[in-house]
C-alpha positions in Angstrom: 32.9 76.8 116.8 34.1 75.2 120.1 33.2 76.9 123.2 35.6 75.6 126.4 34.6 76.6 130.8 37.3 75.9 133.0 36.3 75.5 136.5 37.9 73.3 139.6 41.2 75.4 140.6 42.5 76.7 143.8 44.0 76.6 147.0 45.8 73.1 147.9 48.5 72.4 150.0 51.3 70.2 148.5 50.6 66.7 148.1 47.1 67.3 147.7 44.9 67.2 144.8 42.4 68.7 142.7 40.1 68.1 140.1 39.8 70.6 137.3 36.5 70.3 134.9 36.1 72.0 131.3 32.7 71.7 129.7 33.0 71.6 126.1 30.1 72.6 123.7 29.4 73.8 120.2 30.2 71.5 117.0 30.3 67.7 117.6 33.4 65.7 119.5 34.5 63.4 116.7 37.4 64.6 115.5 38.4 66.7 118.5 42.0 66.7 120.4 41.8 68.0 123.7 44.4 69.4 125.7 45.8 70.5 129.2 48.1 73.6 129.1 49.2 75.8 132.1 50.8 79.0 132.3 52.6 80.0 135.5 54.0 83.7 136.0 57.0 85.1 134.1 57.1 81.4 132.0 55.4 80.7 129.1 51.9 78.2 128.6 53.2 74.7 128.5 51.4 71.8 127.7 50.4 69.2 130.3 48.2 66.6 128.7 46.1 65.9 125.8 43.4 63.3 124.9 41.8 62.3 121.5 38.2 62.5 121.9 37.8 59.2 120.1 39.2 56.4 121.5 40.5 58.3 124.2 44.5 58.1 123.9 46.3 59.8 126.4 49.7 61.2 126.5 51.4 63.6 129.2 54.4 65.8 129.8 57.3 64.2 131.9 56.5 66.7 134.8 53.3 65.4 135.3 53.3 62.1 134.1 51.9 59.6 137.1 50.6 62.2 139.1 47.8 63.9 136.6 45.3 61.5 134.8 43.2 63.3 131.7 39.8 61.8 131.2 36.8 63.0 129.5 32.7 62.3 129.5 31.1 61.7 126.4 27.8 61.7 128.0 28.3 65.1 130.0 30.7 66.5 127.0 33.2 67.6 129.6 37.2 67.0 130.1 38.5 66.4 133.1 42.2 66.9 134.6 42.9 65.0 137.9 45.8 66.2 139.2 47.4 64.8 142.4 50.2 64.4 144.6 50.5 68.6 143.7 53.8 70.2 144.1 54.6 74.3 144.4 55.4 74.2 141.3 52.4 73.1 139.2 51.1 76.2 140.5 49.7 78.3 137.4 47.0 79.1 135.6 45.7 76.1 133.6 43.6 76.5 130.2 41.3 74.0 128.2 41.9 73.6 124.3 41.1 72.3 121.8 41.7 71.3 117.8 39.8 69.4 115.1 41.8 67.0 112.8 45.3 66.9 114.8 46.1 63.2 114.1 49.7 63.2 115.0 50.5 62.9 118.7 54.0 64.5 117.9 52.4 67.7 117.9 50.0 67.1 120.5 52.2 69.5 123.1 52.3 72.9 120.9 50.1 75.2 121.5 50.3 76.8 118.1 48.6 73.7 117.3 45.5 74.7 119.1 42.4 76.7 117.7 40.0 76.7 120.7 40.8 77.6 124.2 39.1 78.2 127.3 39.4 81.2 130.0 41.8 79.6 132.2 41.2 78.4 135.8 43.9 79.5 139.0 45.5 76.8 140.7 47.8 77.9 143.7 49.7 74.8 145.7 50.8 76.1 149.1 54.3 74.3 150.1 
């Protein structure tokens, strides 16, 4: 079992940022592929940005791509999504998951794909 805490949403103005956290506990991190999704009313989740625990490849939807940066830290077992230059519209709420053994980045950005998943943190960007 995986367990996954959001925390780091709210209010921001456009063109601001934020910082979002999710600690990650439970079975060990080798193996793991983590992922950003977000949900925003009326729409279905959609993924944002994924990582592989080990080695730490990264790869991002188009709408985000140069403006959110996923990181995580092995040492405080917790993945991070820095999001800047925010728009209205990546307003949503945004959830933590994660899978073991998902190899293949071409299917990095379903969320079928995912087994864990965390809560889900708000994130509101004022125009």
């Amino acid at each position: 079992q995986v367990q996954l805490v959001e925390s780091g949403g709210g209010l921001v103005q456009a063109g601001g940022s934020l910082r979002l956290s999710c600690a990650v506990s439970g079975r060990t991190f080798g193996g793991l592929t983590m992922g950003w999704f977000r949900q925003a009313p009326g729409k279905e989740r959609e993924f944002v940005a994924a990582i592989r625990w080990s080695g730490g490849s990264t790869y991002y939807a188009d709408s985000v791509k140069g403006r959110f940066t996923i990181s995580r830290d092995n040492a405080k077992n917790t993945l991070y999504l820095q999001m800047n230059s925010l728009k209205p519209e990546d307003t949503a709420v945004y959830y933590c998951a994660a899978v073991y053994a998902l190899t293949d980045s071409t299917y990095y950005a379903e969320r079928a794909n995912y087994r864990y998943w965390g809560q889900g943190t708000q994130v509101t960007v004022s125009p």
